[in-house]
VODORO-39094 format. One record per residue (C-alpha): residue in three letters; z, x, y; chain. Coordinates in Angstrom, 2 decimals. Layout:
(rec "ala" (Z X Y) "A")
...
// end
This chain:
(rec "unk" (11.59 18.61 19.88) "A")
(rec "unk" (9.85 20.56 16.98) "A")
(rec "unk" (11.48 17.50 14.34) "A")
(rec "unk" (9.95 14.84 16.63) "A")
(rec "unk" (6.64 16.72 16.53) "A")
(rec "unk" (6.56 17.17 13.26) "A")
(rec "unk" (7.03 13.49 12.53) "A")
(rec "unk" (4.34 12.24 15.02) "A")
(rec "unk" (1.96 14.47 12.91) "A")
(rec "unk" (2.72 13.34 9.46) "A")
(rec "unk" (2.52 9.75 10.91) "A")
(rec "unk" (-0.88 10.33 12.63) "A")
(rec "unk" (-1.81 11.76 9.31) "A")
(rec "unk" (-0.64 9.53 7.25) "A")
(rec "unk" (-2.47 6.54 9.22) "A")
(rec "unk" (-5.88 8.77 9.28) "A")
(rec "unk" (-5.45 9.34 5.49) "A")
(rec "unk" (-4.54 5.57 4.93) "A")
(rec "unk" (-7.49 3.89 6.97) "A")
(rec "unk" (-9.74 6.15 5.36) "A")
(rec "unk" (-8.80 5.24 1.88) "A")
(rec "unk" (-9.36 1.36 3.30) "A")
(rec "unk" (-12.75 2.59 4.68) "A")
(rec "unk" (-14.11 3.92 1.10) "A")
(rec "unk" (-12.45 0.60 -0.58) "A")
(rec "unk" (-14.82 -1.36 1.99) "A")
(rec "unk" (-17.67 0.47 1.82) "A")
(rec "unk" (-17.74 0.11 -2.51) "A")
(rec "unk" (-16.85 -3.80 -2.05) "A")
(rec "unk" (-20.10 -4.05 0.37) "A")
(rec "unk" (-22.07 -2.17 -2.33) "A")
(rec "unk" (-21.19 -4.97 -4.73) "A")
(rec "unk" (-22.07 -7.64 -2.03) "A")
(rec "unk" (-25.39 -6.22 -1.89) "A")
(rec "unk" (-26.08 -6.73 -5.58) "A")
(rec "unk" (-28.30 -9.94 -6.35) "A")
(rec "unk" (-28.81 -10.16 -9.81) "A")
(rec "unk" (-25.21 -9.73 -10.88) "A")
(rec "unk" (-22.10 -11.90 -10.26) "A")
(rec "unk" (-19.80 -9.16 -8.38) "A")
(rec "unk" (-20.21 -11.09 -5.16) "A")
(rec "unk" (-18.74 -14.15 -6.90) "A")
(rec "unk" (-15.97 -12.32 -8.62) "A")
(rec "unk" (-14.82 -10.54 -4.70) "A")
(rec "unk" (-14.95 -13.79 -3.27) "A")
(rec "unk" (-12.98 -15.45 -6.19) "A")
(rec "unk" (-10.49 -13.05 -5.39) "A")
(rec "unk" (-10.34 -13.22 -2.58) "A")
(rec "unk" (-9.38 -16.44 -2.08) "A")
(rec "unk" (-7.53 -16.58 -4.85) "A")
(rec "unk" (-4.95 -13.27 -3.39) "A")
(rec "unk" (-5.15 -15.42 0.01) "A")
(rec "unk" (-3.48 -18.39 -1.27) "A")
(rec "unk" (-0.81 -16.10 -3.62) "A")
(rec "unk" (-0.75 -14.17 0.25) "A")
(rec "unk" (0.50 -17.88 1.52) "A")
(rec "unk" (2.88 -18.81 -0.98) "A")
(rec "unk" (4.56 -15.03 -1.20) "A")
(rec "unk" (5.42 -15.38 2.40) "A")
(rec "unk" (7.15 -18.87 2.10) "A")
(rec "unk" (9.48 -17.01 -0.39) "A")
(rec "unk" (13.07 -16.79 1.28) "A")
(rec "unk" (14.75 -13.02 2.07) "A")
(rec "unk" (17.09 -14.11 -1.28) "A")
(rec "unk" (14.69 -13.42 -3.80) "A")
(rec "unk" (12.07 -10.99 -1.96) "A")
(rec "unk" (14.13 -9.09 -0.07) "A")
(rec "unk" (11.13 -7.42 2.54) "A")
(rec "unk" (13.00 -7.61 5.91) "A")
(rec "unk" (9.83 -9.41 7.31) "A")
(rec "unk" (12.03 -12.44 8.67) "A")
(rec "unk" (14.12 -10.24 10.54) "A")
(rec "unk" (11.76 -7.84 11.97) "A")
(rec "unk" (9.24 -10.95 13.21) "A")
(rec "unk" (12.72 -12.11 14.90) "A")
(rec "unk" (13.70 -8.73 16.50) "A")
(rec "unk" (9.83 -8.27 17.63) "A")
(rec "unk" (10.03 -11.81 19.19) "A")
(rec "unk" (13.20 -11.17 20.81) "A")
(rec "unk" (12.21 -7.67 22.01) "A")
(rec "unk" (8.86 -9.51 23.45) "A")
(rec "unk" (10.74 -12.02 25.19) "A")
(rec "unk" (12.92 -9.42 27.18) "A")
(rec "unk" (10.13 -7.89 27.86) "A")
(rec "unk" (8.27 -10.19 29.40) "A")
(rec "unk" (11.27 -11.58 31.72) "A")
(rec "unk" (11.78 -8.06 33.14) "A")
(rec "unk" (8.11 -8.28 33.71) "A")
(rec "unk" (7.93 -11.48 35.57) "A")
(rec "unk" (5.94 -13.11 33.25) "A")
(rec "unk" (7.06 -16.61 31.22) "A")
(rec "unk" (9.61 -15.87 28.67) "A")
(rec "unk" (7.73 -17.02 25.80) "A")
(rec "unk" (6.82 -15.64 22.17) "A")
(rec "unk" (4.19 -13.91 22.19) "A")
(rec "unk" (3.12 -14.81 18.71) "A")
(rec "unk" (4.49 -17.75 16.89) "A")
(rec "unk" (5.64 -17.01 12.80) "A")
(rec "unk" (3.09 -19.23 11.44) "A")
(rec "unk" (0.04 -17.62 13.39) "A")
(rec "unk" (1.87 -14.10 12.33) "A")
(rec "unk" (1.93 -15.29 8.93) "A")
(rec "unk" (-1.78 -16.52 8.83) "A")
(rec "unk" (-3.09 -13.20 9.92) "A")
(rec "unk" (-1.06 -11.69 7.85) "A")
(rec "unk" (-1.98 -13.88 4.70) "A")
(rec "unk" (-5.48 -12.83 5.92) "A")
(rec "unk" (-5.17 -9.19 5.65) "A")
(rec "unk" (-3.72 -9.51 2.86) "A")
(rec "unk" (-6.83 -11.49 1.02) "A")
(rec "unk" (-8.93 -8.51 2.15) "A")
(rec "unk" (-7.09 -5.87 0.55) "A")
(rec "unk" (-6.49 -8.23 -2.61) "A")
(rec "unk" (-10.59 -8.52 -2.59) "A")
(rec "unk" (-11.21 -4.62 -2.07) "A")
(rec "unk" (-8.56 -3.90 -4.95) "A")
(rec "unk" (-10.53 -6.42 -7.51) "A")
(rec "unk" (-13.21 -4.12 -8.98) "A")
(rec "unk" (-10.45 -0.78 -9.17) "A")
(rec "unk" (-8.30 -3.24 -11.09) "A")
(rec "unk" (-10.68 -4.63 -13.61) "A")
(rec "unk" (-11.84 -0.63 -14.16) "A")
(rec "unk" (-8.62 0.35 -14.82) "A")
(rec "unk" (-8.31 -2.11 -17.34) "A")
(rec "unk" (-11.09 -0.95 -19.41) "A")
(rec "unk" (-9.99 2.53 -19.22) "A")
(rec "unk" (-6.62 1.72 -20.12) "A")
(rec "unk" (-7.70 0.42 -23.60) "A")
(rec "unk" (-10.31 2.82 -23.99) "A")
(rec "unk" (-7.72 5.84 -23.08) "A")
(rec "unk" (-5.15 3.99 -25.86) "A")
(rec "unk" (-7.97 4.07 -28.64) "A")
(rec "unk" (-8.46 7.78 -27.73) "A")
(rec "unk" (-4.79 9.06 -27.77) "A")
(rec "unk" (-3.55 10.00 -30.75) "A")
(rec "unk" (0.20 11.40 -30.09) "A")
(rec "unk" (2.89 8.88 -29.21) "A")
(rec "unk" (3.85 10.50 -26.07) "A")
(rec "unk" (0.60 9.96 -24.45) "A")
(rec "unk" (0.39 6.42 -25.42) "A")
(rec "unk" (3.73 5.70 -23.95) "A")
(rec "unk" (2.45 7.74 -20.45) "A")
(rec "unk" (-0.40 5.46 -20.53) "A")
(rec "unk" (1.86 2.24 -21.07) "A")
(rec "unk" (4.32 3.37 -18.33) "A")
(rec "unk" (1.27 4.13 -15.91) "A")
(rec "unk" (-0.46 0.55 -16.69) "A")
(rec "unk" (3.24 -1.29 -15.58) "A")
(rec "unk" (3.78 1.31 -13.26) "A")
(rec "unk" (2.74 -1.83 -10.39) "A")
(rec "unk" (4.46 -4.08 -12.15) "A")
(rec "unk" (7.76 -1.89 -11.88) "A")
(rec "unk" (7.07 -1.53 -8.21) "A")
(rec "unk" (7.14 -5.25 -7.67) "A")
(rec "unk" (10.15 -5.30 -9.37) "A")
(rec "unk" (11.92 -3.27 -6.77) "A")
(rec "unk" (11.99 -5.67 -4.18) "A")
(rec "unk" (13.05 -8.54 -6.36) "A")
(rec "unk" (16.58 -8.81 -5.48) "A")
(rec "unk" (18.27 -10.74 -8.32) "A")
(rec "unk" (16.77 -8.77 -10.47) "A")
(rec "unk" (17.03 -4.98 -8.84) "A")
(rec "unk" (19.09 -5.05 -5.89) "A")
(rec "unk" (21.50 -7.20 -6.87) "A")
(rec "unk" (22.59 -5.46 -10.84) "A")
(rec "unk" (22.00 -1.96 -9.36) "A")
(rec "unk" (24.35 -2.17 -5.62) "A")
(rec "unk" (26.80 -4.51 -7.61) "A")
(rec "unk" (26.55 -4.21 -11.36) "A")
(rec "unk" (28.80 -7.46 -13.28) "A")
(rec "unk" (31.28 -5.06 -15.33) "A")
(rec "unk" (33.83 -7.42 -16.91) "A")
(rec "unk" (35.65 -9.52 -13.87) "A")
(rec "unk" (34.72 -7.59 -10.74) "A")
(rec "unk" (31.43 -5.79 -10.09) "A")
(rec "unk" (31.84 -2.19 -8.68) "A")
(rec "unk" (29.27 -1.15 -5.99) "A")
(rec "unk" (27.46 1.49 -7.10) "A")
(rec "unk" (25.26 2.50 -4.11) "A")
(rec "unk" (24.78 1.43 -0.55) "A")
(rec "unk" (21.55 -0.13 0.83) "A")
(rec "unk" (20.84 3.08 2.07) "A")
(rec "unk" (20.77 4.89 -0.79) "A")
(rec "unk" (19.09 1.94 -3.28) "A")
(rec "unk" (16.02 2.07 -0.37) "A")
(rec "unk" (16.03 5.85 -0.95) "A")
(rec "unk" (15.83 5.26 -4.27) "A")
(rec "unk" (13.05 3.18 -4.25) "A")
(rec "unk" (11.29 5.29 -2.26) "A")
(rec "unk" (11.66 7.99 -4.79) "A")
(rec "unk" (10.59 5.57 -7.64) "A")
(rec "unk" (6.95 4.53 -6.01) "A")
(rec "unk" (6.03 8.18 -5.58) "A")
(rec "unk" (7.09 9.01 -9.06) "A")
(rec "unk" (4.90 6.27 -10.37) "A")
(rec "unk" (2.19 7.55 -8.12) "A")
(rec "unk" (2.59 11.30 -9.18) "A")
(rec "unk" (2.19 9.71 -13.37) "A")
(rec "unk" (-0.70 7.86 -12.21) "A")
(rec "unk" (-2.23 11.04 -10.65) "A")
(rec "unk" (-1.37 12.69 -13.17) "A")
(rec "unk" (-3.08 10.50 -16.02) "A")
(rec "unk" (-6.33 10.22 -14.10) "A")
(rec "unk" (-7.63 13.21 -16.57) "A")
(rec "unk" (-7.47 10.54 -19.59) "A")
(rec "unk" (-8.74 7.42 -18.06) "A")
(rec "unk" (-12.32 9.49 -16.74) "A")
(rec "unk" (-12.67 10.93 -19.96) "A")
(rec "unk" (-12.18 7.37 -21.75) "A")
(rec "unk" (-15.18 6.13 -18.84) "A")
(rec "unk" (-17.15 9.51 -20.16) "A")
(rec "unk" (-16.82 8.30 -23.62) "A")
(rec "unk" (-18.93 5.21 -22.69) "A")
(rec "unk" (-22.24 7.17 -23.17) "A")
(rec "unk" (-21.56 7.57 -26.43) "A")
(rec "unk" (-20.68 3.95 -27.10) "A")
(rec "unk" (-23.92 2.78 -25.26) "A")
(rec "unk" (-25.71 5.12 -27.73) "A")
(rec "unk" (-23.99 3.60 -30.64) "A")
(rec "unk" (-24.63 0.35 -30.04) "A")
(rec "unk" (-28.29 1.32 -29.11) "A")
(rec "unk" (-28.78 2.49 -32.54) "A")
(rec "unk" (-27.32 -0.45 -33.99) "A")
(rec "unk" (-30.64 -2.51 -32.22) "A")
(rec "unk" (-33.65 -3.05 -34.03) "A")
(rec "unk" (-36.83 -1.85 -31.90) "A")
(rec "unk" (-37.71 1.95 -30.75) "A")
(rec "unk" (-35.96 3.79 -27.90) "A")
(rec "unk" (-37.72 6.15 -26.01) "A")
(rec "unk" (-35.75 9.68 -25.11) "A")
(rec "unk" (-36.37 9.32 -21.18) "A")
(rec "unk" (-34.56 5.66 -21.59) "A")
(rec "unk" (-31.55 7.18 -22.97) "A")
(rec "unk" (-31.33 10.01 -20.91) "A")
(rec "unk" (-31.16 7.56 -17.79) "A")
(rec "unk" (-28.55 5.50 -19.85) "A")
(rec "unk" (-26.60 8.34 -20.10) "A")
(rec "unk" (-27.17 9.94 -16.37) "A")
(rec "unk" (-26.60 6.80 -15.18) "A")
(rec "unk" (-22.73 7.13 -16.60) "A")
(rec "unk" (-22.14 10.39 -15.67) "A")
(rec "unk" (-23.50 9.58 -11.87) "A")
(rec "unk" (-20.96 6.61 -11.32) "A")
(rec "unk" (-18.12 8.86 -12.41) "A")
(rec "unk" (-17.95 9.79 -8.13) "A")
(rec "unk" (-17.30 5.67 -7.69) "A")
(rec "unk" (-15.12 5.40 -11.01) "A")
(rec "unk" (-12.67 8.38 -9.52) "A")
(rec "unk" (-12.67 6.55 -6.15) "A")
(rec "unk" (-11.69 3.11 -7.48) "A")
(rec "unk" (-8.55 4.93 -9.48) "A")
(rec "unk" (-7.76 7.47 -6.18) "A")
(rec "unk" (-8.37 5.10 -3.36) "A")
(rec "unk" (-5.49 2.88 -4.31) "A")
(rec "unk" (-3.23 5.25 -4.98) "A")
(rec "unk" (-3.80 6.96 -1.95) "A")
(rec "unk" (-3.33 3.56 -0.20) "A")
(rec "unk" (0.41 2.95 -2.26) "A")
(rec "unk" (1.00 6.56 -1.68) "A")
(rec "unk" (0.84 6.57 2.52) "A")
(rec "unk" (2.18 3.08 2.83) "A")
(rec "unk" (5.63 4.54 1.26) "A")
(rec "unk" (5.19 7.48 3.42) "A")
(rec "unk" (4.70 5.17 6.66) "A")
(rec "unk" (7.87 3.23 5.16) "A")
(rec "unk" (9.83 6.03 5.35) "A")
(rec "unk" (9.12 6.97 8.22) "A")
(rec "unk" (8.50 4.22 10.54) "A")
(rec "unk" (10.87 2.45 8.70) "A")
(rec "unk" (13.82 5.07 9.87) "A")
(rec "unk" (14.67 5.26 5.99) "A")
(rec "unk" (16.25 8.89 4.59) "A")
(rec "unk" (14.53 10.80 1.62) "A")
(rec "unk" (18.22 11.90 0.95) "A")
(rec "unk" (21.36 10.14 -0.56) "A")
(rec "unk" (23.33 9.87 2.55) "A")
(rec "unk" (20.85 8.63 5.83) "A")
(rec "unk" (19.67 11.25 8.55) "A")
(rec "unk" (21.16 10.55 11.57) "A")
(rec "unk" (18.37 9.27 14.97) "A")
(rec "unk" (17.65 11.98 17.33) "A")
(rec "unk" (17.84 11.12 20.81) "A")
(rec "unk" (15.70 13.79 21.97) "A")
(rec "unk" (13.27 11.52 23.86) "A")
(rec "unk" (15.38 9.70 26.31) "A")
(rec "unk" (16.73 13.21 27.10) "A")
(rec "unk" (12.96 14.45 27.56) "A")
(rec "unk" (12.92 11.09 29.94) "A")
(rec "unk" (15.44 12.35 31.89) "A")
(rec "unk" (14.50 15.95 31.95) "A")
(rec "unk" (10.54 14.54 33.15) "A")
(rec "unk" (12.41 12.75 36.14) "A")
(rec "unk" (14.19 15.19 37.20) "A")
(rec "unk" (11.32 17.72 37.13) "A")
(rec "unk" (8.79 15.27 39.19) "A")
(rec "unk" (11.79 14.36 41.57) "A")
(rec "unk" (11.31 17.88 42.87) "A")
(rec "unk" (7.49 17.76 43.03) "A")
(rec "unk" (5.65 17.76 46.30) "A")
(rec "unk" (5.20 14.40 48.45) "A")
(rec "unk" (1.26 14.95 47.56) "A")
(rec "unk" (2.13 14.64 44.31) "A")
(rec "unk" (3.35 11.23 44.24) "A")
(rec "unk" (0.92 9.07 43.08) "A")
(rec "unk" (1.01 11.34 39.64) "A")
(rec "unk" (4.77 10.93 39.34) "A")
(rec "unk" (4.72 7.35 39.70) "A")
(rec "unk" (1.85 7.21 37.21) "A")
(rec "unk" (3.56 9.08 35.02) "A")
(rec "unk" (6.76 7.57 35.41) "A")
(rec "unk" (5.06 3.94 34.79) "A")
(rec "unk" (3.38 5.49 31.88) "A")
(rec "unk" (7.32 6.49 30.46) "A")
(rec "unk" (8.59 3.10 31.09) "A")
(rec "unk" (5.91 1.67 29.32) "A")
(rec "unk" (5.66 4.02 26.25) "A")
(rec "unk" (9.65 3.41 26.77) "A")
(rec "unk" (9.05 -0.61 25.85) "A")
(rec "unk" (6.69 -0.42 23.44) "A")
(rec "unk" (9.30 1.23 21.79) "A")
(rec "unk" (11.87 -1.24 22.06) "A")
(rec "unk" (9.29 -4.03 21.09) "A")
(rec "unk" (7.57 -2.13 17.70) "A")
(rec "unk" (11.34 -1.59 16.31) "A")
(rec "unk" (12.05 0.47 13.16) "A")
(rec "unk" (13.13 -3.33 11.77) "A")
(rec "unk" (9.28 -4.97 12.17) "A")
(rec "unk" (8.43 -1.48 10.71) "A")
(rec "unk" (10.18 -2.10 7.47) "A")
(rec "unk" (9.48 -5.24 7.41) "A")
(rec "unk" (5.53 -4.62 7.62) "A")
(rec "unk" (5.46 -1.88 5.30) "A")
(rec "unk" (7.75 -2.85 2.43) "A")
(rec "unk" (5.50 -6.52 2.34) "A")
(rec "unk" (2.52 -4.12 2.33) "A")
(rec "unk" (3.44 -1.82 0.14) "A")
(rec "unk" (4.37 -4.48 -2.55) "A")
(rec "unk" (1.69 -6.50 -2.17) "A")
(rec "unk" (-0.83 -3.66 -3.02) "A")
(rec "unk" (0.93 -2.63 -5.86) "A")
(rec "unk" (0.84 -6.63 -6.63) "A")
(rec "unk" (-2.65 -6.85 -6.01) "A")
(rec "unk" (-3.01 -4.13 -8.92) "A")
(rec "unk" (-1.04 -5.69 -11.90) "A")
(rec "unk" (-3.17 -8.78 -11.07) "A")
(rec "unk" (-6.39 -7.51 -11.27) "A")
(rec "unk" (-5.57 -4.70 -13.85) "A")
(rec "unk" (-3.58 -8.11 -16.05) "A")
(rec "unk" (-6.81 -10.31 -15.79) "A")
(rec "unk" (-9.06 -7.24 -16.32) "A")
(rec "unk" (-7.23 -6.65 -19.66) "A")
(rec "unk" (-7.22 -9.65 -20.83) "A")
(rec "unk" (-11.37 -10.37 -19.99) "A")
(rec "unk" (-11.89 -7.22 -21.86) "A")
(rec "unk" (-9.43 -7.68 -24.92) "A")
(rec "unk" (-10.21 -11.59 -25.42) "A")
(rec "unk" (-13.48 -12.57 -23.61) "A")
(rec "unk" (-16.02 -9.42 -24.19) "A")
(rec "unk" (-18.15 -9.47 -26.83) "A")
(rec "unk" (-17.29 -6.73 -28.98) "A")
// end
């Protein structure tokens, strides 16, 4: 009982901790909405669409090249529904169909791809503005590894590329298994917090190389012709040092977001944080019984509360067999790579608008 416990805590906090980090992503998007003067609201919408229509075509992609599981959880939940619903005396039909799934899902995923736009783009800048500070090789190659550090997420669900050379390597004639499927999706859950930890841990850099924008601005202010007054370069340079709380939320937020989405993989997902799987506890339908047999001795006044609570089991009991550990995986490996997907793309198009298109 005390494992199950356990796990229903980390998952409610893990869902609390996840929503919240979509919450603060929200609220800084509507702050940019709000702005009239400058073109944010353009650039979210641009986005937007733009991640809603890679969304689309990502989900058209068959199981042989991005290996998610989606296809097979929809088909279990379907299935699962369908029994369901005869054993309720209801019309055995879907009760979703795979292109309205898809749609919604496409949908979703347009939001987060719009809320991850302006985190992107400032990571960019400090990217190339921690590079130009670092001076030993080491922390230039932590800060190229953290940059692709999305990219190399994506990667992992590519299956000719990963999956395929890393279960069944091509040595000479035959190719030698390596791993099971087991262990390569332990693996990869291993990998993703890794790359979170080096992000974490190279968030020191990137707000110093925002910091170091105050003295830039005052560089370039010198450079002008004309007079500046003190007061109107002491707000230049407050007004850095106050958006440092919003700078440290783009760079957190999403992490925290790739962060619990792995966690919620791994756990929802029935996956193993060790080599060889854990084996599924069976401790609830045991509880089931144990509840039954426990009423079934109750008083006759207390009927109405064991049937309640007996309808309440059955129910809970479905659900269950509907919301499978297969749609699970299938949600929340899509989910997972499309926010670290959603990165790289921003973070790629931020880099190149501020190597190519800014005026130095």
């Amino acid at each position: 009982m005390k494992p199950t416990q356990e796990m229903n805590i980390s998952l409610v906090w893990c869902l609390l901790v996840l929503s919240f980090a979509i919450k603060v992503l929200f609220s800084l998007t509507t702050h940019y909405f709000k702005v009239e003067d400058g073109g944010e609201r353009s650039v979210c919408v641009t986005f937007g669409f733009f991640f809603f229509v890679k969304a689309m075509a990502v989900l058209t992609v068959t199981e042989n090249y991005l290996e998610f599981g989606l296809e097979t959880g929809f088909t279990n939940f379907s299935d699962s529904a369908m029994q369901f619903l005869e054993k309720q005396g209801l019309e055995s039909q879907s009760p979703v169909s795979k292109l309205t799934f898809k749609f919604f899902l496409a949908i979703f995923c347009s939001l987060i791809g719009a809320f991850l736009t302006f985190p992107g783009l400032r990571l960019a800048q400090m990217h190339l503005d921690a590079l130009n500070l670092a001076t030993e090789k080491i922390t230039q190659t932590l800060l190229h590894i953290n940059f692709l550090a999305p990219l190399f997420m994506v990667l992992l669900w590519v299956k000719p590329i990963t999956k395929d050379y890393i279960m069944n390597p091509p040595l000479g004639k035959e190719s030698i298994p390596l791993m099971t499927e087991a262990t390569f999706d332990t693996l990869r859950l291993w990998l993703i917090i890794l790359l979170c930890a080096l992000r974490l841990a190279m968030m020191r850099s990137h707000l110093q190389a925002y910091l170091n924008l105050a003295q830039k601005c005052v560089d370039q202010m010198k450079k002008e012709a004309g007079r500046i007054s003190t007061v109107e370069l002491q707000k230049m340079v407050a007004r850095v040092f106050y958006y440092l709380c919003v700078i440290a939320l783009q760079y957190v937020a999403p992490l925290v977001m790739l962060l619990h989405t792995t966690l919620l993989l791994k756990t929802l997902g029935n996956h193993s944080w060790g080599i060889y799987p854990e084996s599924i506890s069976t401790l609830p339908a045991d509880n089931s019984l144990l509840s039954n047999s426990v009423y079934s001795e109750l008083p006759s006044a207390e009927g109405k509360m064991k049937v309640t609570v007996t309808q309440i089991t059955v129910a809970l009991s479905s659900l269950k067999n509907i919301f499978t550990p297969l749609l699970f995986r299938g949600l929340l490996s899509f989910l997972t790579w499309w926010i670290a997907a959603c990165l790289f793309s921003t973070s790629l198009f931020g880099l190149f608008y501020h190597q190519y298109l800014t005026v130095a």
